[in-house]
C-alpha angles and dihedrals in degrees: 000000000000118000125251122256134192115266132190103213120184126195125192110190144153125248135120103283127166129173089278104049084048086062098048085047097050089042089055089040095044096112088064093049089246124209127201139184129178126215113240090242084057083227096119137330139194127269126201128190152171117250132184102207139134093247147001092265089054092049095049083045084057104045093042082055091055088043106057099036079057103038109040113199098013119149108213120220116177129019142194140179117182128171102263091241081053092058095042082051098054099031076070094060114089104247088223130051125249115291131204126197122193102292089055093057093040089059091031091060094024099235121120113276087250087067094045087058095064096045087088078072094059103086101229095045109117125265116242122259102203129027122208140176089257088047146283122315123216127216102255088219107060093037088058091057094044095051082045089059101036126123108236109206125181126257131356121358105246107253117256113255 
């Protein structure tokens, strides 16, 4: 028999979920550490567990299960079973990538930040990816290519007309 390991298993599914039926899920569920989030619109949310089981089938097997005894009539729509090492593992990893403002690419293309603000004008500069209330923020990565590919040309940039 092969020996049961320690799964994270997610579950993304529709039903009608508001804050308190979250709660009553996570308290029946509280023996597999149960996670629950709900989506804004309260038509469906995710769950994530912890399993024992011998493989990742087995542990879906398991959480559908759960699932199901404790939400009647949900329709799931997304699954995932990782190792539990695998999960610690990723849960480590930023969701987003690195990110740079102003006073990064100024230092990044060694020019003044006055001069980094007006790079968004240039037309290959790169698009933001996030937009905040102190500014936008640019993927590092693709503002170090592009300073990597820039013409440099001497003296003042011609004004825009």
């Amino acid at each position: 028999m092969t020996r049961a390991r320690e799964w994270q298993v997610s579950l993304d599914f529709k039903a009608r979920l508001d804050e308190d039926a979250a709660f009553d899920l996570m308290e029946a569920l509280g023996r597999y550490g149960a996670s629950v989030s709900v989506d804004p619109g309260h038509t469906g949310g995710g769950l994530t567990l912890a399993v024992d089981a011998p493989d990742g089938e087995t542990a879906l097997d398991k959480a559908l299960t759960l699932l199901e005894k404790n939400m009647p009539g949900a329709t799931v729509t997304g699954l995932e079973a990782r190792e539990w090492a695998d999960a610690v593992a990723r849960n480590r990893e930023p969701l987003y990538p690195p990110v740079v403002g102003y006073a990064e690419i100024a230092r990044m293309t060694g020019v003044t930040r006055q001069r980094a603000y007006a790079f968004p004008r240039i037309e290959s500069f790169p698009k933001p990816v996030i937009e905040t209330s102190q500014g936008p923020l640019y993927s590092e990565d693709a503002v170090r290519a592009w300073a990597q590919t820039r013409e440099l040309r001497p003296g003042r940039p011609k004004a825009m007309e």
